[in-house]
C-alpha positions as CSV (number, residue, x, y, z in Angstrom):
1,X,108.9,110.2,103.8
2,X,107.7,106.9,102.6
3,X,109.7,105.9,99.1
4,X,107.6,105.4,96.3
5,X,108.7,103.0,93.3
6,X,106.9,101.1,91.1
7,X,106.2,98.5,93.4
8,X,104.0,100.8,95.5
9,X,102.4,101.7,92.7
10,X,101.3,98.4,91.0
11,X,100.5,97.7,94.6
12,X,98.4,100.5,95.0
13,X,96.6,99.7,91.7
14,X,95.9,96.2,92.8
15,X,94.2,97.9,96.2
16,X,91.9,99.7,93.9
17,X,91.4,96.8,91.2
18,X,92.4,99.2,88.6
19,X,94.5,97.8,85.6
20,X,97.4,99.7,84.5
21,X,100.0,99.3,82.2
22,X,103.9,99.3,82.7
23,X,104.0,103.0,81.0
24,X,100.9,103.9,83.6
25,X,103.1,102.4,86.3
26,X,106.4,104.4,85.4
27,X,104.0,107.9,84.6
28,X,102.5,107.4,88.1
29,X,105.0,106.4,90.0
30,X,106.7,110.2,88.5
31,X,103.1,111.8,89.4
32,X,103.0,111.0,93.1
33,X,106.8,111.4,93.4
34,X,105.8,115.4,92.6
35,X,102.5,115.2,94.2
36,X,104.6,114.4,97.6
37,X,107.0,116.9,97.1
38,X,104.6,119.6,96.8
39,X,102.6,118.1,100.0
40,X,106.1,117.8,102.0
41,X,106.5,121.9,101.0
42,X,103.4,122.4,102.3
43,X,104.0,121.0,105.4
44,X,107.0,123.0,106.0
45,X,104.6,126.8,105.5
46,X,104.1,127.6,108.8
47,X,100.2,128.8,109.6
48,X,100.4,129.7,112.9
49,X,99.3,133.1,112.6
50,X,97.0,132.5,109.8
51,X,93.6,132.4,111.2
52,X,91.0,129.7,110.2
53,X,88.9,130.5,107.2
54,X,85.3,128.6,107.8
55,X,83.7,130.7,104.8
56,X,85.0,132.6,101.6
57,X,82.2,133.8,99.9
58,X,80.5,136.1,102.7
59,X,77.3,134.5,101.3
60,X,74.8,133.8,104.3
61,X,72.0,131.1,103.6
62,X,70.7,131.4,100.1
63,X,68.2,128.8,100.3
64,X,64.2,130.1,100.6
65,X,62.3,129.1,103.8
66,X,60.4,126.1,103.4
67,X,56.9,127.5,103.3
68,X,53.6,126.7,101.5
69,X,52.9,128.9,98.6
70,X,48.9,127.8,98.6
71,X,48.7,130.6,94.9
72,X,50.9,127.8,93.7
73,X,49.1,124.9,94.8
74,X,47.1,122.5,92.8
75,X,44.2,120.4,93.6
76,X,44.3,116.5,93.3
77,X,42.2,117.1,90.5
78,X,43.6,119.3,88.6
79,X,47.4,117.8,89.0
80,X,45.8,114.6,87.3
81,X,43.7,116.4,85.0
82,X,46.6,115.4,82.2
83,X,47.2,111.9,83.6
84,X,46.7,109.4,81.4
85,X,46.5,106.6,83.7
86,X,45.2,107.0,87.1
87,X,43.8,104.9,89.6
88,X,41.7,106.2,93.1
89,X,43.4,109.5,92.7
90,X,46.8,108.3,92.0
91,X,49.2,108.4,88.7
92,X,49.6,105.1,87.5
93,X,52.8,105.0,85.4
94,X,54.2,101.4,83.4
95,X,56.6,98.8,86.0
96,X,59.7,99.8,85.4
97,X,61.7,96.7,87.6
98,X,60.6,93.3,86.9
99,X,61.4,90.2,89.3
């Protein structure tokens, strides 16, 4: 296992251009310490037998099928109706990026 001191950590830090003070520095350099400890016990757990779990929920698609509910539909008219700009059958809504 790679050692992890406060070096790594500051050098870590700079990787990611995130600023972090000397207290940061000793706190995570304690943090990943554990965080590798519990990762190298986890390695250790043998899952041979364990078979692979692809699903936990026993859910099966819940999305809806992509169909057209015409009873739901609106004309071009009547989805402008409350527009209140519109232009050849279009909404016309204020620039919102300028050059």
């Amino acid at each position: 296992m790679a050692t992890i001191d406060q070096n790594t950590i500051k050098h870590v830090a700079q990787l990611a251009n995130i600023p972090i003070t000397p207290s940061e520095t000793e706190s995570l350099t304690h943090d990943f310490i554990k965080t590798l400890e519990v990762v190298n016990q986890l390695q250790k757990i043998s899952v041979q037998d364990v078979t692979t779990t692809h699903q936990v929920t026993n859910l099966k698609n819940v999305l809806r099928d992509d169909e057209i509910n015409h009873a739901k539909m609106l004309t071009q008219e009547q989805a402008l109706a409350n527009a209140k700009n519109t232009h050849q059958g279009y909404f016309v809504v204020p620039r919102i990026l300028t050059k």
